[in-house]
Structure formats: structure tokens, C-alpha cells
C-alpha positions as CSV (number, residue, x, y, z in Angstrom):
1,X,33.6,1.0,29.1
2,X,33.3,4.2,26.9
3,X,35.0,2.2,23.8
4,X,32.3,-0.3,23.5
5,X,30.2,-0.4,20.7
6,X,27.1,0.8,22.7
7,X,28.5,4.2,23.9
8,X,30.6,4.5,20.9
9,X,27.6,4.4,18.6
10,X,25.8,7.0,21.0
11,X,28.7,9.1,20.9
12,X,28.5,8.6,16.8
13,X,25.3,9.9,16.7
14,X,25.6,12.7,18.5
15,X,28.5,13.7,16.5
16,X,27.2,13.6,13.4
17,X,23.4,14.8,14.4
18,X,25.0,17.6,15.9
19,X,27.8,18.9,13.5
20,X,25.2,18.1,10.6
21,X,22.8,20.6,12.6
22,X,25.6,23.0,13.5
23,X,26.3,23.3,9.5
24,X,22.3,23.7,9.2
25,X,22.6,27.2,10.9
26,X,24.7,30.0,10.9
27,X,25.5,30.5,14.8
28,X,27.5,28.0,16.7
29,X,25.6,26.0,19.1
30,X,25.5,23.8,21.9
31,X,24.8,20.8,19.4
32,X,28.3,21.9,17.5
33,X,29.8,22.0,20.7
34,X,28.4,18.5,21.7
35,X,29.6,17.1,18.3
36,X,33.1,17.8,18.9
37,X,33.4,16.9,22.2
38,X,31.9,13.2,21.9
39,X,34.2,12.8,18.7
40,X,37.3,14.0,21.3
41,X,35.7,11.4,23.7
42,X,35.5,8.6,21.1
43,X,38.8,8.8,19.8
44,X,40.2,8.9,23.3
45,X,37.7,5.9,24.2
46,X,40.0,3.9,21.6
47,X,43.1,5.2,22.2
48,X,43.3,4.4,25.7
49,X,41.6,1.3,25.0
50,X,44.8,0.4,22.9
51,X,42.7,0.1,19.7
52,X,43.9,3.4,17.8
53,X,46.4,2.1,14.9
54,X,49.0,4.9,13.1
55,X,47.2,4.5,10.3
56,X,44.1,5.3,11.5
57,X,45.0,8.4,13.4
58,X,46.5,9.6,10.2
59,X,43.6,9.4,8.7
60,X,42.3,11.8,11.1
61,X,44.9,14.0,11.0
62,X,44.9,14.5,6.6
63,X,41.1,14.9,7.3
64,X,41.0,17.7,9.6
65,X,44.0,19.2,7.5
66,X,41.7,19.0,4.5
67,X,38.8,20.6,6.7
68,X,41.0,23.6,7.3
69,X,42.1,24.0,3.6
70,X,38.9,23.8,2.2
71,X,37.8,26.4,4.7
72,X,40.1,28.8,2.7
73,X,39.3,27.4,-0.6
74,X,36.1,27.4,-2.1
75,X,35.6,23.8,-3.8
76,X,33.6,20.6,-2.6
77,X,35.8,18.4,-3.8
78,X,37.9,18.1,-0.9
79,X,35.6,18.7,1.4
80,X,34.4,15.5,0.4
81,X,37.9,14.0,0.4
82,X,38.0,14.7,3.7
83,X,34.7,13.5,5.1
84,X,35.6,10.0,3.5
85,X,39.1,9.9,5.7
86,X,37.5,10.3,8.5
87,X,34.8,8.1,8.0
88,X,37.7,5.7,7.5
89,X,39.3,6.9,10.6
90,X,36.5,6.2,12.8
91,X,36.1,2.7,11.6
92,X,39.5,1.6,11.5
93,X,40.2,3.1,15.0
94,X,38.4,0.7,16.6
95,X,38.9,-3.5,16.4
96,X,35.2,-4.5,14.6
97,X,35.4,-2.1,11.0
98,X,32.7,-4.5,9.9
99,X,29.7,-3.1,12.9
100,X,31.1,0.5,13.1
101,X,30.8,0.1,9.0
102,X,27.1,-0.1,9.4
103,X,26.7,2.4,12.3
104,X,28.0,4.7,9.7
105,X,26.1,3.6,7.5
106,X,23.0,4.3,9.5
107,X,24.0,7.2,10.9
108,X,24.1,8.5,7.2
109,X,20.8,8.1,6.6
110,X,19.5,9.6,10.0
111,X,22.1,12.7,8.6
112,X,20.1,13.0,5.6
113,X,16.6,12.8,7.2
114,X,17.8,15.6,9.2
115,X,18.7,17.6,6.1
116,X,16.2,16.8,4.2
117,X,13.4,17.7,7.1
118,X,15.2,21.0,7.8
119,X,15.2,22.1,4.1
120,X,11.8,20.9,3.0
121,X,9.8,21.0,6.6
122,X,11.1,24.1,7.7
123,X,11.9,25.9,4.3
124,X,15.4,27.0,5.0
125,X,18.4,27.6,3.1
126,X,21.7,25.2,4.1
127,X,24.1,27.7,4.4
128,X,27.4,25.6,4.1
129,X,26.1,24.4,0.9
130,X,26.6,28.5,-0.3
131,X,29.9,27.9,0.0
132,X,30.1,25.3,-2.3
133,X,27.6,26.5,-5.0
134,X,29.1,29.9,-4.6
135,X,26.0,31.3,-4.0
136,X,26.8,33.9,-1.2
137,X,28.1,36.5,-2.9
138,X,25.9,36.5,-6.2
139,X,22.3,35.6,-5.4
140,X,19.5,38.4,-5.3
141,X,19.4,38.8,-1.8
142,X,23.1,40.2,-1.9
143,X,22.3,42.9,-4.4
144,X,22.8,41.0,-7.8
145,X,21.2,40.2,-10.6
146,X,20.6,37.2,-12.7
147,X,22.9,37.0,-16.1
148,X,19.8,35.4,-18.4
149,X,18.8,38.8,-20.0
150,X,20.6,42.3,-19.6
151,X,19.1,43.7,-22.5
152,X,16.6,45.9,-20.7
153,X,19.7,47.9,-19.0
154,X,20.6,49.7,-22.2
155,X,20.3,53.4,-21.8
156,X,20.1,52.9,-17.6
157,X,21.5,55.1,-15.4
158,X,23.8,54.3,-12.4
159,X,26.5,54.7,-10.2
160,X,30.1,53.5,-10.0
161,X,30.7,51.8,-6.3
162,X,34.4,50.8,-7.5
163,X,36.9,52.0,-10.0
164,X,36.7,50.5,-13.7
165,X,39.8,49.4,-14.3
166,X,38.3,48.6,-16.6
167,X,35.7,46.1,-14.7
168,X,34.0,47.3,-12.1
169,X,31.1,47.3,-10.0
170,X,27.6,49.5,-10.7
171,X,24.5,50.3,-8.7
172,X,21.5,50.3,-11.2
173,X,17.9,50.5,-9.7
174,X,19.4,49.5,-6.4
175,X,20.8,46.5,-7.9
176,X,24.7,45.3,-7.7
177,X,26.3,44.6,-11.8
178,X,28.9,43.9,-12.9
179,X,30.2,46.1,-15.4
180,X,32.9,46.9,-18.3
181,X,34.3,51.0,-18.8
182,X,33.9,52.2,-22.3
183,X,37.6,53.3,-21.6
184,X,40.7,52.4,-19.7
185,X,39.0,53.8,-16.5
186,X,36.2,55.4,-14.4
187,X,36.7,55.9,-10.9
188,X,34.6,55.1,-7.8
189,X,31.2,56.6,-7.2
190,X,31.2,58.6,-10.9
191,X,27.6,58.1,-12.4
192,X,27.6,56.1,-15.5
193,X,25.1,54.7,-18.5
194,X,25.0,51.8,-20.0
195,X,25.6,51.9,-24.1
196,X,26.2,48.2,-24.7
197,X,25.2,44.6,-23.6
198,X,26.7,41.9,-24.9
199,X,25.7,38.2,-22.9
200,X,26.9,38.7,-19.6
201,X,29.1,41.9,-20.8
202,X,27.8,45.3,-19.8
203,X,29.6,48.3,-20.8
204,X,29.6,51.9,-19.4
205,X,30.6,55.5,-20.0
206,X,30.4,58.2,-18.0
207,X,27.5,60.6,-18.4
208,X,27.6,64.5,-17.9
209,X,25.8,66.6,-15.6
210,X,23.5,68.2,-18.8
211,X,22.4,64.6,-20.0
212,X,21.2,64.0,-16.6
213,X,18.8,66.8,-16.1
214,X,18.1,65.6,-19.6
């Protein structure tokens, strides 16, 4: 039968193996598409074999809902929330908690072999983790800079790449800042010079066409 423990802990493992190594990489793959389709098969497994429980399949249900919310809102901790519900829901879904406890249990581990071989072996970057570190949209390779010391940008020259209204966006030495007008407002694409840092506060005013070919 599909529902017994043997297929039910192969279907497990591929699950986890393969979502695990689906949120290693950037494309979806055939392992993603594996993953979801034994879990499908599991819970069906149990279903028909008149072990699901209301409560269980709730469980499931909050957990993918939490899935899609965190999707939208950058955070870990309900990603985390929801990983533990369905954890839950797999093991309650079925009529032994206590074995598929510790199929989870090893299944864990295996996960975090996985990630840590594909991180340190391979020398990769995990890119779900950017979501929750927030480091997609302000690491170096996206065009920023790190906030430690500014003081060197006194004096430099740039470009507006949005309004200042009064904060803004700069380009300075090919490099993304963020950046403060000197007034109410510069618009987009007005070059600009930097006349004060304070900490993480960079102000700009805009520079005429004399101190240029100054």
C-alpha cells in the first residue's frame, strides 16, 4: 500500500530532498516538481487510507496559507511557523506519530547535510535565505555600498537616478547610494555633490555646469 510506512518514508524523502534543493537554486526543477507531487501522493496515501483527521488537514491548510503570506512579506518568522504546522500535519495524518516523528527527524538532518554540502562544497549562495536576511536588494553585487564608512564620498560627484523628495537614489563611481537633497527636492537624473555625511546620512546639492568643468 502507498500509506505504509515504507513508501511513505520514501515519499518523505523525496519531498523534503527535493523542495530543500529546489530552494537551493533559482530555476524550478524537476526535483521541485518531484517534491510536490510525492507530498500530493502522501497525503492522498492517508486520506484514502481513512487515516487523515480534521485536525490534521488543518494543519496543512494554515501552513500553506502561511507559505503564501510570507511569500508577500519579507520575515522568517512565519515562514518558520509554517514549516512547524506542517511538520505537524504529516505526522498526525497518519496512525503511528511516534515512527513518522523520527522519519522527520532524520529526514532533518539529511536536509541539512544537503545544505550545508551545497553552501560549503560547492560555494554557493542560498538564495531563499536573501529573502530573509534582506540581502537582495542591498548587497554589492546589486549596485550598493556598505554603510561602515561614507566619509570618503565628501566632495564626490554623481548623478540623480530618482527624484529627492527629499531621499533619493545616486549613482557615484558606478555605485547605487542612498541619498538626502540639501533642499525640498532634486529631480531625476540632475547631477549632484555630496557636501555632508553624517553615519548612514548622505546629503546632496545640485552642482552647476561651471563647477563641473571646474
Amino acid at each position: 500500500m502507498i500509506a505504509s510506512p515504507v513508501i511513505s518514508t520514501i515519499l518523505l524523502l523525496i519531498f523534503f530532498l527535493g523542495i530543500t534543493y529546489q530552494l537551493l537554486n533559482y530555476r524550478v526543477n524537476v526535483f521541485g516538481v518531484l517534491s510536490i507531487v510525492s507530498l500530493i501522493i502522501y497525503y492522498v496515501a492517508h486520506i484514502l487510507n481513512d487515516e487523515s483527521s480534521i485536525f490534521s488537514l488543518t494543519l496543512l491548510i494554515l501552513a500553506l496559507g502561511l507559505f503564501v503570506v510570507e511569500f508577500f512579506i519579507v520575515g522568517l518568522v512565519l515562514g518558520v511557523i509554517g514549516i512547524l504546522l506542517l511538520f505537524l500535519s504529516i505526522i498526525f495524518i497518519t496512525e503511528d506519530p511516534a515512527f513518522y516523528s523520527l522519519v522527520l527527524l532524520f529526514i532533518l538532518i539529511l536536509v541539512l547535510i544537503e545544505v550545508g554540502v551545497f553552501v560549503k562544497v560547492k560555494k554557493k549562495k542560498v538564495p531563499f535565505w536573501k529573502r530573509f536576511v534582506l540581502t537582495d536588494a542591498t548587497d554589492s553585487e546589486s549596485g550598493y555600498t556598505s554603510f561602515d564608512d561614507r566619509s570618503h564620498l565628501v566632495g564626490k560627484v554623481g548623478v540623480t537616478t530618482t527624484p529627492l523628495r527629499p531621499s533619493g537614489t545616486v549613482i557615484i563611481d558606478d555605485e547605487r547610494i542612498d541619498a538626502v537633497a540639501e533642499g525640498s527636492f532634486i529631480p531625476g537624473q540632475v547631477e549632484v555633490k555630496v557636501i555632508l555625511v553624517e553615519g548612514t546620512r548622505i546629503v546632496v546639492r545640485p552642482i552647476k555646469s561651471d563647477e563641473v568643468n571646474h
